[in-house]
C-alpha positions as CSV (number, residue, x, y, z in Angstrom):
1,X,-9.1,-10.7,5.3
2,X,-9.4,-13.1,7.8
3,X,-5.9,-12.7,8.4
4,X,-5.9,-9.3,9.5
5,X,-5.4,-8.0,5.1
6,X,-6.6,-5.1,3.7
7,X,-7.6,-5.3,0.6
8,X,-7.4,-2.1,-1.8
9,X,-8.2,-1.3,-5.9
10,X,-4.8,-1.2,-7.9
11,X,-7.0,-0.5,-11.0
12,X,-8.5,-3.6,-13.1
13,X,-5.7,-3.8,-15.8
14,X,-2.8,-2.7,-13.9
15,X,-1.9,-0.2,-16.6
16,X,1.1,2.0,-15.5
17,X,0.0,4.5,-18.2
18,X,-3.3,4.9,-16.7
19,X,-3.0,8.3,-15.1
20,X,-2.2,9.7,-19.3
21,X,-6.2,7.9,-20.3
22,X,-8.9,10.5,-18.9
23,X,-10.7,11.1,-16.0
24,X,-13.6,8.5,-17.7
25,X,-11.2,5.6,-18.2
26,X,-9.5,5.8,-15.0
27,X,-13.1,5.8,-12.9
28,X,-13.7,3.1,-15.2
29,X,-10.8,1.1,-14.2
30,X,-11.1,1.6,-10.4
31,X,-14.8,1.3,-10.5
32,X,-14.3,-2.3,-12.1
33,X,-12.3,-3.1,-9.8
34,X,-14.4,-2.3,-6.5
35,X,-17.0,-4.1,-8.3
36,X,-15.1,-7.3,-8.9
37,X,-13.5,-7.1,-5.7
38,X,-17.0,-6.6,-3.9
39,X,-18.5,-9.6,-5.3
40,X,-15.9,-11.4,-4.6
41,X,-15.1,-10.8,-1.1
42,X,-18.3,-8.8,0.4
43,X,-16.0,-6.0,1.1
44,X,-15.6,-2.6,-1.1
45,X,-12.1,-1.9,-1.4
46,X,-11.5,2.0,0.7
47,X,-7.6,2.6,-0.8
48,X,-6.1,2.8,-3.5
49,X,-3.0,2.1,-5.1
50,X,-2.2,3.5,-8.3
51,X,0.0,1.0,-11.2
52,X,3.4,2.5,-10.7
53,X,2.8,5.5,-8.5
54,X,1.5,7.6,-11.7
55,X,-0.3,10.4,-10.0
56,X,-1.8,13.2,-12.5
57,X,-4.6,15.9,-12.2
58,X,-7.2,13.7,-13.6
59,X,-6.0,10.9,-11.2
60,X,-7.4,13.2,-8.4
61,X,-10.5,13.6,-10.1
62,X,-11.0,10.1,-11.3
63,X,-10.5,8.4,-7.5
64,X,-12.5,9.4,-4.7
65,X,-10.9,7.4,-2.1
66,X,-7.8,7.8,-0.7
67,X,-4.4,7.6,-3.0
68,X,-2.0,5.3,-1.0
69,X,1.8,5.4,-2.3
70,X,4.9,4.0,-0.6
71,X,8.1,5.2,1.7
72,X,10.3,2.6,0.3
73,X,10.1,1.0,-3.1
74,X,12.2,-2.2,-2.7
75,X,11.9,-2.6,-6.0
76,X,11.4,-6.6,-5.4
77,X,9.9,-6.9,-8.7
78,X,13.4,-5.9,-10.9
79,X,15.9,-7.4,-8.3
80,X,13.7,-11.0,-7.4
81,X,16.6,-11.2,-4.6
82,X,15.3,-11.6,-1.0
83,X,18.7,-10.7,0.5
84,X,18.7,-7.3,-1.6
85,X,14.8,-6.4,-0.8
86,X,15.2,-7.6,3.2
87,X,18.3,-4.9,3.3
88,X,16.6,-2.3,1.4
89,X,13.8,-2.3,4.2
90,X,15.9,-3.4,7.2
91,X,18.3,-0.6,6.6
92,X,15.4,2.4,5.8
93,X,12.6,1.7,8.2
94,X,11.4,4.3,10.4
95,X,8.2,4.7,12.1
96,X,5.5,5.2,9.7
97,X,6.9,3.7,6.8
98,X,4.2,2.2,4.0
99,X,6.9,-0.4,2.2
100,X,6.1,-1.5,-1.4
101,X,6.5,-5.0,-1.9
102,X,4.8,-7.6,-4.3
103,X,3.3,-10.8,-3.3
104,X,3.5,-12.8,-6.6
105,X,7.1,-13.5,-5.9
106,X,8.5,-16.3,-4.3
107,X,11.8,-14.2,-3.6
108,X,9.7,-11.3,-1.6
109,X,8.0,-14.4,0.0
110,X,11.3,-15.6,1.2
111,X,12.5,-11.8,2.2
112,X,9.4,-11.9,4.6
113,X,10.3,-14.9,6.8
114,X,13.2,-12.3,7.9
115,X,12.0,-9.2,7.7
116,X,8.7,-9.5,9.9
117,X,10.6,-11.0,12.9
118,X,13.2,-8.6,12.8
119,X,10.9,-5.5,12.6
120,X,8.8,-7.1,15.8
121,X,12.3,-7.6,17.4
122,X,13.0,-4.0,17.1
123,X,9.5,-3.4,18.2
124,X,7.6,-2.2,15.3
125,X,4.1,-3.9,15.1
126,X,2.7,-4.4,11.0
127,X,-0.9,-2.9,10.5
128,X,-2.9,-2.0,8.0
129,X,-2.9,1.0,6.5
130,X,-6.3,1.8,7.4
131,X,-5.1,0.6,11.1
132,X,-2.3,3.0,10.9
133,X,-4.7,5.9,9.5
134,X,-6.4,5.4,12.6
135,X,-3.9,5.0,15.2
136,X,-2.4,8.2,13.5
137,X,-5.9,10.3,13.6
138,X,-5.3,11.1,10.0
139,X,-8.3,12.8,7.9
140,X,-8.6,10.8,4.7
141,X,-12.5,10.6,4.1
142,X,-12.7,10.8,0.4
143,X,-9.8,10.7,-0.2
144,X,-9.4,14.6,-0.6
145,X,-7.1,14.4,-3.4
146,X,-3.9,14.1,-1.2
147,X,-1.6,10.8,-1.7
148,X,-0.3,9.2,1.3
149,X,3.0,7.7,1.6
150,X,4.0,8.3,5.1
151,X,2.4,8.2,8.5
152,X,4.5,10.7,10.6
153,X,5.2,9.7,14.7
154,X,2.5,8.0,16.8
155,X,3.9,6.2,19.4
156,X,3.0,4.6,22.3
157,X,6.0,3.2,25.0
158,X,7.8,0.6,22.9
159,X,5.3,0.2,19.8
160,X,5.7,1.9,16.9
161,X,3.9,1.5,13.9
162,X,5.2,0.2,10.1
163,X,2.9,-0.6,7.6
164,X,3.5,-3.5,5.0
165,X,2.0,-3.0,1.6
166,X,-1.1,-5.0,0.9
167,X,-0.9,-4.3,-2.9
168,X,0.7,-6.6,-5.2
Protein backbone atom coordinates (compact mmCIF):
# COMPACT_ATOMS: atom_id res chain seq x y z
CA UNK A 1 0.00 0.00 0.00
CA UNK A 2 2.77 2.16 0.33
CA UNK A 3 3.30 1.79 -3.24
CA UNK A 4 0.30 3.27 -4.44
CA UNK A 5 -1.73 -0.82 -4.19
CA UNK A 6 -5.08 -1.36 -3.45
CA UNK A 7 -5.82 -4.04 -1.71
CA UNK A 8 -9.26 -5.96 -2.19
CA UNK A 9 -11.06 -9.49 -0.68
CA UNK A 10 -10.89 -12.40 -3.36
CA UNK A 11 -12.65 -14.56 -0.76
CA UNK A 12 -10.53 -16.58 1.96
CA UNK A 13 -10.30 -19.98 0.12
CA UNK A 14 -10.28 -18.87 -3.36
CA UNK A 15 -13.04 -21.28 -4.21
CA UNK A 16 -14.23 -20.82 -7.87
CA UNK A 17 -17.35 -22.69 -6.89
CA UNK A 18 -18.19 -20.21 -4.26
CA UNK A 19 -21.05 -18.31 -5.93
CA UNK A 20 -23.08 -22.36 -5.97
CA UNK A 21 -22.41 -22.47 -1.54
CA UNK A 22 -25.23 -19.96 -0.07
CA UNK A 23 -25.53 -16.58 0.74
CA UNK A 24 -24.12 -17.69 4.57
CA UNK A 25 -20.94 -19.32 3.21
CA UNK A 26 -20.06 -16.74 0.78
CA UNK A 27 -20.45 -13.73 3.71
CA UNK A 28 -18.45 -16.11 5.53
CA UNK A 29 -15.68 -16.31 3.13
CA UNK A 30 -15.50 -12.54 2.36
CA UNK A 31 -16.05 -11.56 5.89
CA UNK A 32 -12.81 -13.78 6.84
CA UNK A 33 -11.15 -12.24 4.58
CA UNK A 34 -11.61 -8.43 5.55
CA UNK A 35 -10.89 -9.62 8.82
CA UNK A 36 -7.55 -11.23 8.05
CA UNK A 37 -6.67 -8.62 5.79
CA UNK A 38 -7.63 -5.85 8.46
CA UNK A 39 -5.34 -7.13 11.04
CA UNK A 40 -2.89 -7.53 8.89
CA UNK A 41 -2.58 -4.28 7.18
CA UNK A 42 -4.88 -1.72 9.25
CA UNK A 43 -6.85 -1.26 6.20
CA UNK A 44 -10.54 -2.98 5.40
CA UNK A 45 -10.45 -4.20 2.00
CA UNK A 46 -13.56 -1.80 -0.09
CA UNK A 47 -13.58 -4.29 -3.52
CA UNK A 48 -14.06 -7.26 -4.29
CA UNK A 49 -13.07 -9.81 -6.67
CA UNK A 50 -14.83 -12.83 -6.98
CA UNK A 51 -12.61 -16.61 -7.65
CA UNK A 52 -13.15 -16.89 -11.35
CA UNK A 53 -15.73 -14.16 -12.19
CA UNK A 54 -18.68 -16.56 -10.75
CA UNK A 55 -21.37 -14.00 -10.18
CA UNK A 56 -24.84 -15.52 -8.98
CA UNK A 57 -28.02 -14.08 -7.17
CA UNK A 58 -26.76 -14.93 -3.83
CA UNK A 59 -23.33 -13.41 -4.74
CA UNK A 60 -25.28 -10.02 -4.70
CA UNK A 61 -26.72 -10.66 -1.52
CA UNK A 62 -23.71 -12.15 0.16
CA UNK A 63 -21.17 -9.01 -0.74
CA UNK A 64 -22.01 -5.58 0.14
CA UNK A 65 -19.20 -3.92 -1.41
CA UNK A 66 -18.58 -3.42 -4.82
CA UNK A 67 -18.10 -6.58 -7.30
CA UNK A 68 -14.97 -5.66 -9.40
CA UNK A 69 -14.49 -7.99 -12.66
CA UNK A 70 -12.14 -7.52 -15.63
CA UNK A 71 -12.13 -6.06 -19.46
CA UNK A 72 -9.39 -8.38 -20.45
CA UNK A 73 -8.64 -11.80 -19.05
CA UNK A 74 -5.10 -12.49 -20.20
CA UNK A 75 -5.44 -15.57 -19.04
CA UNK A 76 -1.62 -15.38 -17.61
CA UNK A 77 -2.36 -18.15 -15.33
CA UNK A 78 -3.04 -21.14 -18.32
CA UNK A 79 -0.46 -19.60 -20.88
CA UNK A 80 2.63 -18.60 -18.09
CA UNK A 81 4.11 -16.78 -21.41
CA UNK A 82 4.95 -13.15 -20.97
CA UNK A 83 5.16 -12.56 -24.72
CA UNK A 84 1.48 -14.05 -25.16
CA UNK A 85 -0.06 -12.02 -21.99
CA UNK A 86 1.95 -8.49 -23.02
CA UNK A 87 0.08 -8.97 -26.68
CA UNK A 88 -3.10 -9.88 -25.30
CA UNK A 89 -3.21 -6.40 -23.34
CA UNK A 90 -1.06 -4.30 -25.75
CA UNK A 91 -3.29 -5.20 -28.63
CA UNK A 92 -6.91 -4.73 -26.52
CA UNK A 93 -6.46 -1.75 -24.27
CA UNK A 94 -8.66 1.07 -24.40
CA UNK A 95 -9.40 3.68 -21.97
CA UNK A 96 -10.98 2.28 -18.97
CA UNK A 97 -9.91 -1.15 -19.16
CA UNK A 98 -9.59 -3.21 -15.57
CA UNK A 99 -6.94 -6.04 -16.98
CA UNK A 100 -6.79 -9.36 -15.04
CA UNK A 101 -3.49 -10.44 -14.34
CA UNK A 102 -1.91 -12.61 -11.50
CA UNK A 103 1.00 -11.68 -9.43
CA UNK A 104 2.30 -15.17 -8.26
CA UNK A 105 3.91 -15.69 -11.64
CA UNK A 106 7.24 -14.90 -12.62
CA UNK A 107 6.14 -14.88 -16.41
CA UNK A 108 3.28 -12.01 -15.67
CA UNK A 109 6.15 -10.42 -13.65
CA UNK A 110 8.27 -10.40 -16.69
CA UNK A 111 5.18 -9.27 -19.15
CA UNK A 112 5.04 -6.12 -16.78
CA UNK A 113 8.62 -4.71 -17.35
CA UNK A 114 7.01 -4.13 -20.98
CA UNK A 115 3.78 -3.59 -20.66
CA UNK A 116 3.80 -0.60 -18.03
CA UNK A 117 6.22 1.51 -20.14
CA UNK A 118 4.53 1.05 -23.17
CA UNK A 119 1.00 1.93 -21.82
CA UNK A 120 2.74 5.31 -20.27
CA UNK A 121 4.29 5.76 -23.72
CA UNK A 122 0.95 5.74 -25.30
CA UNK A 123 -0.15 7.88 -22.51
CA UNK A 124 -2.29 5.89 -20.29
CA UNK A 125 -1.53 6.43 -16.54
CA UNK A 126 -2.18 2.87 -14.08
CA UNK A 127 -4.57 3.68 -11.03
CA UNK A 128 -6.39 2.07 -8.81
CA UNK A 129 -9.49 0.98 -9.28
CA UNK A 130 -10.91 2.96 -6.50
CA UNK A 131 -8.67 5.94 -8.19
CA UNK A 132 -10.41 5.29 -11.44
CA UNK A 133 -13.94 5.03 -9.66
CA UNK A 134 -13.20 8.41 -8.65
CA UNK A 135 -11.78 10.13 -11.49
CA UNK A 136 -14.82 8.55 -13.41
CA UNK A 137 -17.57 9.96 -10.74
CA UNK A 138 -19.00 6.46 -10.57
CA UNK A 139 -21.67 5.55 -7.75
CA UNK A 140 -20.51 2.35 -6.18
CA UNK A 141 -21.31 2.88 -2.36
CA UNK A 142 -22.31 -0.51 -1.26
CA UNK A 143 -21.70 -1.94 -3.86
CA UNK A 144 -25.45 -1.91 -5.16
CA UNK A 145 -25.26 -5.26 -6.58
CA UNK A 146 -23.84 -4.09 -10.00
CA UNK A 147 -20.30 -5.69 -11.14
CA UNK A 148 -17.85 -3.44 -12.60
CA UNK A 149 -15.64 -4.33 -15.37
CA UNK A 150 -15.28 -1.24 -17.34
CA UNK A 151 -14.82 2.44 -16.66
CA UNK A 152 -16.23 4.14 -19.76
CA UNK A 153 -14.33 7.66 -21.15
CA UNK A 154 -12.87 10.18 -18.70
CA UNK A 155 -10.24 12.06 -20.10
CA UNK A 156 -8.30 14.79 -19.51
CA UNK A 157 -5.80 16.32 -22.68
CA UNK A 158 -3.37 13.44 -23.09
CA UNK A 159 -4.19 11.13 -19.93
CA UNK A 160 -6.30 8.54 -20.01
CA UNK A 161 -6.92 6.15 -17.55
CA UNK A 162 -6.20 2.00 -17.51
CA UNK A 163 -6.43 0.19 -14.51
CA UNK A 164 -4.10 -2.88 -13.62
CA UNK A 165 -5.64 -5.55 -11.54
CA UNK A 166 -4.60 -5.65 -7.95
CA UNK A 167 -6.02 -9.16 -7.38
CA UNK A 168 -3.97 -12.17 -7.68
Amino acid sequence: MERGHEVGNHSYDHDIHLSKKGVDYIRNEFDKTDQAVQNASGVAPALVRLPGGNYTADVKTAVSKPLIFWSIDTEDWRSRDAEKTKQIVLSQVKDGDIVLMHALYLSTAEACKAIIPELTARGYQLVTVSEMIRFRGQDVAGGNGIQYKHFLLWRRKHRLQVRKAPFP
